[in-house]
C-alpha positions as CSV (number, residue, x, y, z in Angstrom):
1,X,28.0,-12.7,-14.4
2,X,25.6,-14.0,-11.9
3,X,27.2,-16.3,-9.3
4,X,26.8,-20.4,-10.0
5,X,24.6,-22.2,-7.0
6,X,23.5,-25.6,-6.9
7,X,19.6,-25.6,-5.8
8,X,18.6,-27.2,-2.6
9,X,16.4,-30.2,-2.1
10,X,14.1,-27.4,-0.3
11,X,14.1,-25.0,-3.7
12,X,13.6,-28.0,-5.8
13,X,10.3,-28.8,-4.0
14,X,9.3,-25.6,-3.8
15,X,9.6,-25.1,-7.4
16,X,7.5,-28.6,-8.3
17,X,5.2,-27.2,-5.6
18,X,4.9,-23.8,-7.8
19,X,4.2,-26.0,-10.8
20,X,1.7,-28.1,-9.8
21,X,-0.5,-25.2,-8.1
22,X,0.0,-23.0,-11.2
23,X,-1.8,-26.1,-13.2
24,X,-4.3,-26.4,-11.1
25,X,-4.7,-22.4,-11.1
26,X,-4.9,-22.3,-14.6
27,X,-6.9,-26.1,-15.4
28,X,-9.2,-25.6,-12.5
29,X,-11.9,-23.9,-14.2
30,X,-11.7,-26.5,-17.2
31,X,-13.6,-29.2,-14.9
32,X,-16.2,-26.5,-13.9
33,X,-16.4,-24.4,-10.4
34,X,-20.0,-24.7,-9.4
35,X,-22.3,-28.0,-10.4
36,X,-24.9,-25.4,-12.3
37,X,-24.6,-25.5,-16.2
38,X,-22.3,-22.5,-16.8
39,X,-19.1,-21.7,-17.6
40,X,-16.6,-18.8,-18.3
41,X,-18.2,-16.2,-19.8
42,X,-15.4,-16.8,-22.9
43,X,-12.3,-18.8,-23.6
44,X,-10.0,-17.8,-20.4
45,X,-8.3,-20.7,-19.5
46,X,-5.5,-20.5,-21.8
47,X,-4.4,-17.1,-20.8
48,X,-5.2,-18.0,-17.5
49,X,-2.5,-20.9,-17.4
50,X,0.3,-19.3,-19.6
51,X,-0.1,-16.0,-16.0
52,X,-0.3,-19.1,-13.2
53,X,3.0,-20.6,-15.0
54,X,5.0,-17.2,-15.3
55,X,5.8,-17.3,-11.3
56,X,7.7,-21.3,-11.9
57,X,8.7,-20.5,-15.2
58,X,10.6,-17.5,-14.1
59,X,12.3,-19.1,-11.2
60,X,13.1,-22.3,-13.2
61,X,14.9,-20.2,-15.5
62,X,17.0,-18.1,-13.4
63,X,17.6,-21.4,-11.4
64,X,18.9,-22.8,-14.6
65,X,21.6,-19.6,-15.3
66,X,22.9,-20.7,-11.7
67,X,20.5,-17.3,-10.3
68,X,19.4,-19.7,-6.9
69,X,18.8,-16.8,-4.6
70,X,16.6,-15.0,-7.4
71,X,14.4,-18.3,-8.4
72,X,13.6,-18.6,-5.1
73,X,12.7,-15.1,-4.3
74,X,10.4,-15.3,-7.5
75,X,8.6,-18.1,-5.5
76,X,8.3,-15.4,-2.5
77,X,6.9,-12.5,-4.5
78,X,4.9,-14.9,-6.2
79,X,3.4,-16.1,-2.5
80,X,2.8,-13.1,-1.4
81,X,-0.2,-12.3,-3.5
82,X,-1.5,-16.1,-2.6
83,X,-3.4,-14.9,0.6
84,X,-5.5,-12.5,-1.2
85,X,-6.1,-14.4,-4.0
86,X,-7.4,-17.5,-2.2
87,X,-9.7,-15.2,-0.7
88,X,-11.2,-13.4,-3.8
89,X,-11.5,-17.1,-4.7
90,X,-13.3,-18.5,-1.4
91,X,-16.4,-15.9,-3.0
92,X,-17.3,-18.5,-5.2
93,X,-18.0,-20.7,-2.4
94,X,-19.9,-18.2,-0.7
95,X,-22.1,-17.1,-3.4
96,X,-20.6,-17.4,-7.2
97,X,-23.1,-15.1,-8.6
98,X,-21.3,-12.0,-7.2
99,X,-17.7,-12.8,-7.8
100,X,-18.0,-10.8,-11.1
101,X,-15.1,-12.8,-13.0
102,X,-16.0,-13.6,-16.5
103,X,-12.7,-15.3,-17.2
104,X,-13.5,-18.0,-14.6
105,X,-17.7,-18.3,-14.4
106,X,-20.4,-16.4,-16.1
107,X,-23.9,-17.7,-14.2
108,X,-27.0,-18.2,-16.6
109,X,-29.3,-19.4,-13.7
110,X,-29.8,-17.4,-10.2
111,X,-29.0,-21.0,-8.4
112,X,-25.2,-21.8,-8.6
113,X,-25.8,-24.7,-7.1
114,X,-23.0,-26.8,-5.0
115,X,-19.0,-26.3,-5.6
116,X,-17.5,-28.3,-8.3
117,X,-14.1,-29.8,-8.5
118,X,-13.0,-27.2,-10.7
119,X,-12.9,-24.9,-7.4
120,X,-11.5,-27.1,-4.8
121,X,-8.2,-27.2,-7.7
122,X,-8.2,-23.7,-7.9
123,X,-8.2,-22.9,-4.4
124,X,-5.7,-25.5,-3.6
125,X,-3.2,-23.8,-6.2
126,X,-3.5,-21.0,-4.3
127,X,-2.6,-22.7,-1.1
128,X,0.2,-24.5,-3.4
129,X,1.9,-21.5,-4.4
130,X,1.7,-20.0,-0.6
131,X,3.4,-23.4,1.0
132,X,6.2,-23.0,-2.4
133,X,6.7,-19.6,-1.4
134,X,7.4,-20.1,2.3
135,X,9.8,-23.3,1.4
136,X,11.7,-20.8,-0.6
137,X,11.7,-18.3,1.8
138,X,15.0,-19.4,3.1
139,X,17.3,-19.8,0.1
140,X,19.3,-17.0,-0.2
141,X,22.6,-17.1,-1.5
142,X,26.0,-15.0,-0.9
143,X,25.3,-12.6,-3.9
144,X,26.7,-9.0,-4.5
145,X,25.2,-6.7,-2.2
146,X,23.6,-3.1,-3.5
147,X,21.3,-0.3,-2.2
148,X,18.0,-1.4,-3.8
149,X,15.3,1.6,-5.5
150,X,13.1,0.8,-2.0
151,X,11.0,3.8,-2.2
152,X,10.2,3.4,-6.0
153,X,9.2,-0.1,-4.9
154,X,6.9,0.9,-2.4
155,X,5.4,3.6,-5.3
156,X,5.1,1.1,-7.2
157,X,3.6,-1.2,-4.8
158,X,1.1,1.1,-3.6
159,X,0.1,1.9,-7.4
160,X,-1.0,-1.6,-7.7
161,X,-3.0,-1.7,-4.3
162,X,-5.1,1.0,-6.0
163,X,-5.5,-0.6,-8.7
164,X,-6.6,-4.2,-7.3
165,X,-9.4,-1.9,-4.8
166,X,-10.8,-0.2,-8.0
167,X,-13.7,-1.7,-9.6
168,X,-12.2,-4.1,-11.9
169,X,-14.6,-3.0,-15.0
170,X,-18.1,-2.1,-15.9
171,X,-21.1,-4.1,-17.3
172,X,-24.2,-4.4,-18.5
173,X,-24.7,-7.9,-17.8
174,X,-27.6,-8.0,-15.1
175,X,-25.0,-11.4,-14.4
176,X,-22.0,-9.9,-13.7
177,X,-22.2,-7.4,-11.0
178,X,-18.7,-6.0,-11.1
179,X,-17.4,-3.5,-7.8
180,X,-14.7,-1.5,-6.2
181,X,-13.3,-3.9,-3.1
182,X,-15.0,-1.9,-0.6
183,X,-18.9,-2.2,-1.9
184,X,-17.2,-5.9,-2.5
185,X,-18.8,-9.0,-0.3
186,X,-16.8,-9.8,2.5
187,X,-14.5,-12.0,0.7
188,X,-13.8,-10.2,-2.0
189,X,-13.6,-7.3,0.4
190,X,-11.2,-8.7,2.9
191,X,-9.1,-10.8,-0.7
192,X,-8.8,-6.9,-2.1
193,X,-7.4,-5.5,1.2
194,X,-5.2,-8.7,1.1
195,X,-3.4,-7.5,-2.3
196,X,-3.5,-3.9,-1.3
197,X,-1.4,-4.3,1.6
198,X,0.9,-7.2,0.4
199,X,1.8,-5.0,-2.8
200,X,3.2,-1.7,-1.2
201,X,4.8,-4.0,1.8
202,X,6.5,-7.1,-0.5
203,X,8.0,-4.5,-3.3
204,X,9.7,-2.0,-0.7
205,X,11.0,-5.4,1.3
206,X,12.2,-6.2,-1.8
207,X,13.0,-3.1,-3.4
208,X,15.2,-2.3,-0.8
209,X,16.7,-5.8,-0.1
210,X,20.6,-5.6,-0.1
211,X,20.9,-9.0,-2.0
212,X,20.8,-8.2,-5.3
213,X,19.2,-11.3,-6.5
214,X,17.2,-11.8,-4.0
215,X,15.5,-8.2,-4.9
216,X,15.5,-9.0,-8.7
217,X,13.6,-11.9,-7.9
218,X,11.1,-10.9,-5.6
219,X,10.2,-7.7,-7.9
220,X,9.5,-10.0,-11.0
221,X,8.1,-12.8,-8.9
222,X,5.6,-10.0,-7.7
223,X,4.6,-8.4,-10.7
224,X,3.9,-12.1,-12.3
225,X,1.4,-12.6,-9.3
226,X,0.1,-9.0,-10.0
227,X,-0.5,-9.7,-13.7
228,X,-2.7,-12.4,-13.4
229,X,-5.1,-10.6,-11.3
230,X,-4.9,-7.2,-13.4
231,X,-4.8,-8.9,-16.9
232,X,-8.3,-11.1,-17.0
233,X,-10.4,-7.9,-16.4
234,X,-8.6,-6.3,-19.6
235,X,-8.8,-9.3,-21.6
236,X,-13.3,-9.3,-20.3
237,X,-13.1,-6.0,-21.7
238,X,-11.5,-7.2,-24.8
239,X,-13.8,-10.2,-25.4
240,X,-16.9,-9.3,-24.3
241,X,-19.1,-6.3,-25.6
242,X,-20.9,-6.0,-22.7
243,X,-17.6,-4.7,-20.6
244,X,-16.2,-2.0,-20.6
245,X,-12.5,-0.7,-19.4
246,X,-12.2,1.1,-16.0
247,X,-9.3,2.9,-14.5
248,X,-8.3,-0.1,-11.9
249,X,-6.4,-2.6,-14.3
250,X,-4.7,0.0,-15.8
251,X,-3.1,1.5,-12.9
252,X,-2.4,-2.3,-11.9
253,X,-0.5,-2.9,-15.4
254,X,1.2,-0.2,-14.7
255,X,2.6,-1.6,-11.3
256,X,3.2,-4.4,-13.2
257,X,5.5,-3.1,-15.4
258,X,7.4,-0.5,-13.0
259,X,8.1,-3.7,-10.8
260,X,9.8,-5.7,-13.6
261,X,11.5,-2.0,-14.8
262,X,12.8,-2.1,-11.1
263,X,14.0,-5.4,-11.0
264,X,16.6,-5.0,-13.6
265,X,17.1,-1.4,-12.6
266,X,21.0,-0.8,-12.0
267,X,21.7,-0.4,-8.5
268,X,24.8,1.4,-7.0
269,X,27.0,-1.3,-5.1
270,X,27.7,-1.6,-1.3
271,X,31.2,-0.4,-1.6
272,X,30.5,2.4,-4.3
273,X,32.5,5.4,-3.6
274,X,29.9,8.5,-3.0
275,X,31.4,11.9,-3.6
276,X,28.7,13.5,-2.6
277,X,29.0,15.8,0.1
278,X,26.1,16.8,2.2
279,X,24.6,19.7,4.7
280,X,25.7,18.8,8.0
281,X,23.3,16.8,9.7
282,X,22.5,19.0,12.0
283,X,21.6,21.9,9.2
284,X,19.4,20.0,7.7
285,X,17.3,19.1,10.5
286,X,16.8,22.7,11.4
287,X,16.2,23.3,7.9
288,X,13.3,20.6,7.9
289,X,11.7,21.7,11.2
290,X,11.8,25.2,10.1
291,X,10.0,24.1,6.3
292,X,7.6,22.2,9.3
293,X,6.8,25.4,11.0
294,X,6.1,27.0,8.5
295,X,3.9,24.9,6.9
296,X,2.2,24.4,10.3
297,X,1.7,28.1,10.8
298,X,0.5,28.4,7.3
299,X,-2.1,25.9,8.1
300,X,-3.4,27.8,11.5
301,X,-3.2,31.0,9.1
302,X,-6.2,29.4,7.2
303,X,-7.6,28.1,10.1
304,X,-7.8,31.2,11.9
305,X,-9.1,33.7,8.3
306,X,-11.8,33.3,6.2
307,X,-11.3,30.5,3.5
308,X,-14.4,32.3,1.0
309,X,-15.7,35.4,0.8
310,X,-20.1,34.1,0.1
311,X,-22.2,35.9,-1.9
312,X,-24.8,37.5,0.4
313,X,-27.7,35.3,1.7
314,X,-25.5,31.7,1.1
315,X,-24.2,29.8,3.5
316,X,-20.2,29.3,3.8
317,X,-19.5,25.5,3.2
318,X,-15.7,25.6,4.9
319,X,-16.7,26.4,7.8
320,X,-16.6,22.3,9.1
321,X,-13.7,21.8,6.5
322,X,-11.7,24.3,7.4
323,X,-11.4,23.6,10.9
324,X,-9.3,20.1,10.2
325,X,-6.1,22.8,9.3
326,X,-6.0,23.5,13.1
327,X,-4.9,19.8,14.2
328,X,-3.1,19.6,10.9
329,X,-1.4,22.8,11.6
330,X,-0.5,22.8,15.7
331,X,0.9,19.0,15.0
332,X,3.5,20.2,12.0
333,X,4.3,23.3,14.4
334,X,5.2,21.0,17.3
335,X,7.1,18.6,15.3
336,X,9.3,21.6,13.4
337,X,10.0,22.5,17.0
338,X,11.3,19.6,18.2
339,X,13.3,19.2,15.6
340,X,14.9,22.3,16.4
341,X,16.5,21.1,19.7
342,X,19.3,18.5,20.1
343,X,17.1,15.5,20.2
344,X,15.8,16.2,16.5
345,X,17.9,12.8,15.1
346,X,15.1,10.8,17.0
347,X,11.9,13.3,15.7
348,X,12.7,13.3,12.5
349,X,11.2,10.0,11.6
350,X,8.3,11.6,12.6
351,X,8.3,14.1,10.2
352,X,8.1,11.5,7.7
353,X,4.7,10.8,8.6
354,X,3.0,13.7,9.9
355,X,4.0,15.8,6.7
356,X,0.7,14.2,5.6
357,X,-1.6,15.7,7.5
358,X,-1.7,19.4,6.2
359,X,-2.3,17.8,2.7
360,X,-5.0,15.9,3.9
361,X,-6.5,18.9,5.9
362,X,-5.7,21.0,3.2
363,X,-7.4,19.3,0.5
364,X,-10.5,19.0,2.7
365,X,-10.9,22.6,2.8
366,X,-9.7,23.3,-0.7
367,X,-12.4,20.7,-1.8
368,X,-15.1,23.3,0.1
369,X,-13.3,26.0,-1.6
370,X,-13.7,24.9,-5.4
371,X,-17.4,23.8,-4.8
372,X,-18.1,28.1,-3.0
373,X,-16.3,29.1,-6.1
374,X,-19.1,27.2,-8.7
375,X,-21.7,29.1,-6.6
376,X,-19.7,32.7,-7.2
377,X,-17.8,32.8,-4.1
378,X,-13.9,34.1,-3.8
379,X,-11.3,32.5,-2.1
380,X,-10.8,34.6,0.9
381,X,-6.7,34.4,2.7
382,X,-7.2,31.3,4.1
383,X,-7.7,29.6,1.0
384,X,-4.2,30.5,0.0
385,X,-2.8,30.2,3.4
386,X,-3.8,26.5,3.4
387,X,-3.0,25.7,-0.5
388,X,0.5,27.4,0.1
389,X,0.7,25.1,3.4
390,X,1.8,22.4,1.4
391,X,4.1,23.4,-0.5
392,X,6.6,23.6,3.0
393,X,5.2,20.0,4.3
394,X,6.4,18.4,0.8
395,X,9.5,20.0,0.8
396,X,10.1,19.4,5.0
397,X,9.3,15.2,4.2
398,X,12.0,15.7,1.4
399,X,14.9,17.1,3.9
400,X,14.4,15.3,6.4
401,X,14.7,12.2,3.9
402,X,18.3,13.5,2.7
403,X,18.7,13.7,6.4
404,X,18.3,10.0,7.4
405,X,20.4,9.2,4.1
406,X,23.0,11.5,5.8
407,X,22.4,9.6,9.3
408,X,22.8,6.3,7.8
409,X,25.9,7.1,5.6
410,X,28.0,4.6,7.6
411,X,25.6,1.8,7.6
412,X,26.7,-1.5,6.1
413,X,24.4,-2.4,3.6
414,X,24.6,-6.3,4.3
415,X,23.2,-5.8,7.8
416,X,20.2,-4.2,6.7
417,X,17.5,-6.7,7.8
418,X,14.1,-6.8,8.3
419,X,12.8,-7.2,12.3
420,X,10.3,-10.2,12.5
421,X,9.0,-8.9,15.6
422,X,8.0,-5.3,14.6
423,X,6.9,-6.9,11.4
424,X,3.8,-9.0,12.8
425,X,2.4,-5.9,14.5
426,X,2.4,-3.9,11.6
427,X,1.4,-6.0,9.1
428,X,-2.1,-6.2,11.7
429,X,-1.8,-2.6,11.8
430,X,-2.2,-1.9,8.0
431,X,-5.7,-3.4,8.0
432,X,-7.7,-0.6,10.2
433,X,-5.3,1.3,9.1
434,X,-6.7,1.4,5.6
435,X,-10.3,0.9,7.0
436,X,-9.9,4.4,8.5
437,X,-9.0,6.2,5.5
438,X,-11.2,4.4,3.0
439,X,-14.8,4.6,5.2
440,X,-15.6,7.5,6.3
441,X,-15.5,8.4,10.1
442,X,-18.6,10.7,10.3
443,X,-21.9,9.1,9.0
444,X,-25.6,10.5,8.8
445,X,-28.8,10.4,6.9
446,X,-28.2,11.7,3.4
447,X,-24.8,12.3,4.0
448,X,-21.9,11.1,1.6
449,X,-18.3,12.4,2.4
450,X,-16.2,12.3,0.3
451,X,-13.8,9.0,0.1
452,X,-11.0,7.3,-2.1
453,X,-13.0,4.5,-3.7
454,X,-16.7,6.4,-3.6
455,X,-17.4,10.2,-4.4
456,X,-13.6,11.0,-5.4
457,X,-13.3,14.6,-5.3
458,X,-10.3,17.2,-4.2
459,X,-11.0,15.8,-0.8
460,X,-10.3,12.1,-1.6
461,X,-6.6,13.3,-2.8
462,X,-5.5,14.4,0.8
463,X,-7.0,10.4,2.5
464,X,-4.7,9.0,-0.5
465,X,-1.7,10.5,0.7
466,X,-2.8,10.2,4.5
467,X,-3.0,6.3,3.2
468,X,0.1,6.4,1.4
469,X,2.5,7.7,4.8
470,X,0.8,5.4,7.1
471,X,1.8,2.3,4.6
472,X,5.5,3.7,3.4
473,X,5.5,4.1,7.5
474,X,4.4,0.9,8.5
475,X,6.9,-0.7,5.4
476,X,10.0,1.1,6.5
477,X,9.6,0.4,10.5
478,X,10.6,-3.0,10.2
479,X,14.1,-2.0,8.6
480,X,14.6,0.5,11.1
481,X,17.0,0.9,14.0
482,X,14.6,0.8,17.2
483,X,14.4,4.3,18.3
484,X,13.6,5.2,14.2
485,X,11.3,2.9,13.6
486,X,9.2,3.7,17.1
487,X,9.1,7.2,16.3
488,X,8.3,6.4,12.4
489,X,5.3,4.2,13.7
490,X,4.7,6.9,16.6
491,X,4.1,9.5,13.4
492,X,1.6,6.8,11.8
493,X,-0.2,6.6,14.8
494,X,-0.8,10.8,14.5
495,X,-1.7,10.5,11.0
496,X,-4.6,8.3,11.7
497,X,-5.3,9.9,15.1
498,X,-5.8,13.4,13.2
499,X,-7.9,11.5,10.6
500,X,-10.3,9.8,13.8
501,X,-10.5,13.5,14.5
502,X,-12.8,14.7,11.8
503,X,-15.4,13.3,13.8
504,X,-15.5,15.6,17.0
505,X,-13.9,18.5,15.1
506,X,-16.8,18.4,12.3
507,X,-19.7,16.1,13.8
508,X,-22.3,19.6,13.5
509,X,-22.1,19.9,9.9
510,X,-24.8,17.5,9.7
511,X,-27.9,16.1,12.1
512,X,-28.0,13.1,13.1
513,X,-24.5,12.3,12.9
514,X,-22.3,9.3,14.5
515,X,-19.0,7.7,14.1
516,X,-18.5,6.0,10.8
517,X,-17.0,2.7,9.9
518,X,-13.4,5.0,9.6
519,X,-13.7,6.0,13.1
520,X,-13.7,2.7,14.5
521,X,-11.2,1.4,12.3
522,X,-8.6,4.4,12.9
523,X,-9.1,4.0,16.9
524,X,-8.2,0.3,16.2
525,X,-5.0,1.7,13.8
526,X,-3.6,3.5,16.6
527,X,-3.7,1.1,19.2
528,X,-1.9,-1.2,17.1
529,X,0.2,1.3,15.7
530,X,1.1,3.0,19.2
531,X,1.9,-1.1,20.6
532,X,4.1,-1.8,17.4
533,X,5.8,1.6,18.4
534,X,6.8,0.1,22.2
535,X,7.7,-3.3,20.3
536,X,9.9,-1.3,18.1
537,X,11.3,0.9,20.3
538,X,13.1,-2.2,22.5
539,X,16.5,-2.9,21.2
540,X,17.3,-7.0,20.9
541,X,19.5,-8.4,23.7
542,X,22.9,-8.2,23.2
543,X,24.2,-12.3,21.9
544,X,21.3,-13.0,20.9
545,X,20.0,-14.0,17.3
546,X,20.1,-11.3,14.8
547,X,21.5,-9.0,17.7
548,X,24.6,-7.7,15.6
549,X,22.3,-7.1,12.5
550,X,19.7,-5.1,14.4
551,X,21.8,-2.7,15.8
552,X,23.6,-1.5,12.5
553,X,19.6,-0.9,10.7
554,X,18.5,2.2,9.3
């Protein structure tokens, strides 16, 4: 049974707070966003009030079973999302015509005219349920503490950041002008990168929280926030014949529902007994640096041999591609070495990041590969070498993993805690951090590379995953003991550096060519990165605040 609590005067005004915001939130739009004569594009508003009310409605009735620590954490997930939202909403003050949401304005005139009243209530409901989330922030409670499903959080997390940078749907209405976040104004542009990183980085906090109510809440307070952004593009598609259904909101619901699957997910208790015996730890980080060299060496092996054997009188388009395997490769061989020696507990957080790079090399090549092979091509040894490269690099990331659950066998769960300090620098981090992945780094006349939100192809899968070990990085630093989480950040920094490396590597595939949006981006990533590693690295002073739960982290 969960544990009684009587609420504080702070929770209490958080929670009227919450109400009042979700009202205007959902009402807002009732009293008309823009003085022109137009209005949703069909009847939103109820749908749109029942989503702003689930966030309060949720914590008011866990607050009224006694569940104190999970109302409030409701509130928190709930906030989380506010930022991005408020910013997806300032586009309406910028120019309402292209902020392609029929649920809240549908223009029949090119002249929107001045803001109405409808828009300064929804904006401040977004600013309400930010201040309610930040007066709950500190109500937590002395509730049961439990390893929480962190990584499945952050899956789940990073699902719904897809989804939210997706173009939302698809219409014929010469009025509604829907995109994917990055051909997105800059508001809409900078509200979708917002969501995306608050998703991945607010489920694995709470995911992996070791207050059990605290994690329950913040999961369902977060996938309430996350359904009222995902839901009105389904329900456009539903009412409108004009739209039509796109992958985005889909993979969004599907967040939605993993994080409330999660949140009542059984979770093994702090004092749990664990028969399990493992590999020595020192096996297993041999193991993983060998599984790393050997993935490394696969990747100079199709570096170094032909990746396509060309029909005669065609030109060999791997040539440029292929030659990412050689940073790819020589980074995994240098890490599988180092974790060979006695200092491998302190590289092996690296691993956890770097494993990305021979996919993402990998599928750049591959990419080349399939396109030779629609032209009559075969795929030479290097094709092979470089598919086969993977295989190691997954399974390497998945030892070393059962290696740090082996290193922190003896940690107590209740002083797991997250590190305000390393937390700032990589939340700045995650921004460029995402530029470099989703614009490309090379540009030139005529030339489109291939990207995660524009001309998906084989390519696009590798810069998802390089995306996805930058972010689960960046997440887990904060939760890590110092020397961890600078080396976890340290791998980051390579991921992006060998990403920023496409450019000189590749630059003569095409004339004219000069760094890309990505390139500048990445450069800024690793800066950041490479000073949240040095902020990271320094363990707190000993007697001072949060000193004792710092040093028993991950």
């Amino acid at each position: 049974m969960a544990p009684r609590s009587t609420p504080s005067s702070r929770l209490t005004a958080a929670l009227v707070i919450a109400a009042a915001g979700a009202l205007l939130v959902g009402l807002g739009p009732l009293l008309g966003l823009v003085s022109a004569e137009s209005s949703a594009a069909f009847t939103a508003w109820p749908a749109l009030l029942v989503l702003a009310l689930l966030p309060p409605a949720l914590a008011l009735a866990l607050l009224r079973t006694g569940r104190s620590t999970a109302a409030s954490a409701v509130l928190v997930g709930a906030a989380a999302l506010a930022p991005g939202r408020l910013a997806l909403d300032v586009q309406f003050l910028v120019d309402a015509g292209l902020a392609a949401r029929p649920e809240l304005l549908r223009l029949e005139v090119l002249d929107a005219g001045a803001p109405g009243v409808g828009l300064w209530l929804l904006l401040a409901g977004h600013v309400a349920a930010l201040v309610a989330g930040v007066l709950a922030a500190g109500e937590r409670g002395d509730e049961e503490t439990a390893s929480g499903p962190l990584a499945l959080g952050l899956l789940a997390g990073v699902l719904g950041a897809v989804g939210v940078l997706l173009t939302p749907f698809t219409s014929a209405d010469p009025f509604l002008l829907p995109r994917a976040a990055l051909d997105s104004p800059v508001a809409v542009l900078v509200g979708g990168l917002l969501l995306a990183v608050a998703l991945p980085t607010t489920a694995a906090y709470a995911g992996g929280s070791g207050d059990r109510e605290f994690a329950r809440g913040g999961l369902l307070g977060l996938a309430a926030a996350l359904a009222a952004v995902v839901l009105p593009p389904l329900l456009a598609v539903a009412a409108l014949p004009t739209a039509g259904i796109t992958t985005g909101p889909l993979l969004g619901l599907g967040a939605v529902v993993a994080l409330a699957v999660l949140a009542w997910a059984p979770r093994r208790t702090a004092d749990a007994g664990d028969d399990l015996r493992l590999p020595a730890l020192t096996r297993l980080h041999r193991t993983a640096g060998l599984l790393a060299l050997v993935a490394g060496a696969l990747a100079v092996v199709g570096a170094l041999t032909p990746l396509l054997r060309m029909p005669a009188g065609l030109s060999d388009p791997t040539e440029y591609p292929g030659r990412m395997l050689w940073p790819a490769g020589l980074v995994l061989v240098a890490v599988g070495a180092a974790l060979q020696l006695r200092s491998a507990a302190r590289v092996r957080p690296v691993l956890a990041a770097v494993w990305a790079v021979v996919p993402m090399a990998a599928a750049g090549a591959l990419g080349s590969v399939f396109a030779g092979l629609q032209v009559g091509a075969r795929a030479g040894a290097g094709a092979w070498a470089a598919g086969l490269a993977v295989v190691p690099a997954a399974a390497a990331v998945v030892v070393a993993a059962v290696a740090g659950a082996v290193e922190r066998d003896d940690v107590d769960l209740t002083e797991i805690a997250m590190r305000r300090a390393v937390l700032v620098p990589v939340l700045v981090a995650l921004v460029p951090a995402a530029g470099a992945f989703a614009f490309p780094v090379l540009t030139a006349p005529g030339y489109a590379p291939p990207g995660i939100f524009t001309d998906f192809d084989t390519a696009s899968w590798g810069l998802v995953v390089g995306l996805v070990a930058v972010v689960g990085a960046a997440v887990l630093a904060p939760m890590c003991r110092p020397p961890r989480a600078a080396a976890l950040l340290a791998g980051a920094a390579l991921v992006v550096a060998v990403r920023v490396a496409e450019l000189p590597i590749t630059a003569g595939r095409v004339d004219g060519s000069s760094p890309g949006i990505g390139t500048w981006c990445g450069l800024a990533a690793i800066v950041v990165l490479l000073v949240a590693a040095a902020v990271a690295g320094r363990r707190p002073e000993s007697g001072g605040i949060g000193a004792d739960r710092t040093s028993r982290r991950w």
